[in-house]
Legacy VTK file of the C-alpha trace (Angstrom):
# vtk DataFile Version 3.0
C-alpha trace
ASCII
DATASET POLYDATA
POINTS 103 float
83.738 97.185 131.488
83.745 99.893 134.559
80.043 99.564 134.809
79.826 95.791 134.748
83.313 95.717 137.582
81.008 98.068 139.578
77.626 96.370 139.310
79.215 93.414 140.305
80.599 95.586 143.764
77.035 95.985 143.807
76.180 92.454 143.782
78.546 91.742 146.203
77.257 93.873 148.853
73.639 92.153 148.347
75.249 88.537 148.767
74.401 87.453 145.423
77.846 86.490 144.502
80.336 83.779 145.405
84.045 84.223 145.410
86.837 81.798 144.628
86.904 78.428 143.252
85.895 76.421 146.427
82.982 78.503 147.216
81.553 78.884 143.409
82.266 74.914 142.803
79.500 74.477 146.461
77.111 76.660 145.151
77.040 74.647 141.775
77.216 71.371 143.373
74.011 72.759 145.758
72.047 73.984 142.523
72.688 77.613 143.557
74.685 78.863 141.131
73.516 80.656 138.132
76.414 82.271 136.045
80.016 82.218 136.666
82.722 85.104 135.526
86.055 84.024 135.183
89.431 86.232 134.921
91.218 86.318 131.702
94.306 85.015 133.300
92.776 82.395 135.429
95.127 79.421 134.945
94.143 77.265 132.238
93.949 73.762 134.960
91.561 76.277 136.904
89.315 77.115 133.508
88.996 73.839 132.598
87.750 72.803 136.116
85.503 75.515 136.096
84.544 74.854 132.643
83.351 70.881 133.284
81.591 72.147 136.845
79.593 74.283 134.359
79.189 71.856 131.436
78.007 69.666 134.041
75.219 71.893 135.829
74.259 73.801 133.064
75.732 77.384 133.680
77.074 79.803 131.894
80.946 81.241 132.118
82.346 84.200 130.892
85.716 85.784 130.623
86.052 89.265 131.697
88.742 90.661 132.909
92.690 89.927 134.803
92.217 88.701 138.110
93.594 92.208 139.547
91.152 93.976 138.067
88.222 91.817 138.987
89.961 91.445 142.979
90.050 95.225 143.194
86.515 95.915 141.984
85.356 93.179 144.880
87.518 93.974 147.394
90.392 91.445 147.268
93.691 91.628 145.630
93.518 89.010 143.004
90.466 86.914 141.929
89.853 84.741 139.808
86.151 82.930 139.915
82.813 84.760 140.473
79.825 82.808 140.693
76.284 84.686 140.334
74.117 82.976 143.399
70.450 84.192 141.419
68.856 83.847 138.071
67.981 87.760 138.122
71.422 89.021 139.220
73.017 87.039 136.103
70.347 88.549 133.884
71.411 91.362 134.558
74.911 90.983 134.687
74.625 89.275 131.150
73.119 92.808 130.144
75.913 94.254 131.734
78.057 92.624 129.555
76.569 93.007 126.176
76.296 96.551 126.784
80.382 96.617 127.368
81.072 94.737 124.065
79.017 97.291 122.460
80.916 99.724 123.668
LINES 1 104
103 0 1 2 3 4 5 6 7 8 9 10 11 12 13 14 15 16 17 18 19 20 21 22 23 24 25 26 27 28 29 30 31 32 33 34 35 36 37 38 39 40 41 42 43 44 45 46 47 48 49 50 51 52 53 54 55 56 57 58 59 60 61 62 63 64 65 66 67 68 69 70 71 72 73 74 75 76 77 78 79 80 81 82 83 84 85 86 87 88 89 90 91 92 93 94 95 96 97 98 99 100 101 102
């Protein structure tokens, strides 16, 4: 799970990610948005908003880790919603994350 928190550092350095619910829920609504990461202990009104936003534009969600953990690897204190802005970049972080459950 280090590797994937630290690609995603990565990604957020090369603007390929959106953070928080407002901006993630724009870039879905503008047909940017390509994956979204959520944080384990995202609040289950928050999930299920996320959850229809992707049902509805046809986009993945995953959950990875607490909202601490996923703030501190992106620079904030808490987070809770990630969206992935590019096809490629959620490729990749997919990868990312089949490689940690085979861990």
């Amino acid at each position: 799970m280090t590797r994937l928190l630290n690609f995603l550092g990565i990604a957020r350095k090369a603007g390929k990610l959106t953070l928080g619910f407002t901006a993630t829920a724009q870039a879905a609504t503008g047909g940017k948005l390509s994956l979204v990461l959520l944080a384990t202990n995202t609040s289950p009104h928050t999930k299920e908003k996320i959850a229809r936003l992707c049902r509805a534009h046809h986009v993945r969600m995953y959950c990875i880790a607490e909202q601490e953990e996923l703030g501190r690897a992106l620079g904030k204190k808490t987070l809770a919603v990630v969206g992935v802005l590019t096809p490629e970049m959620a490729k990749a972080i997919e990868k990312q994350l089949l490689a940690a459950r085979m861990e």
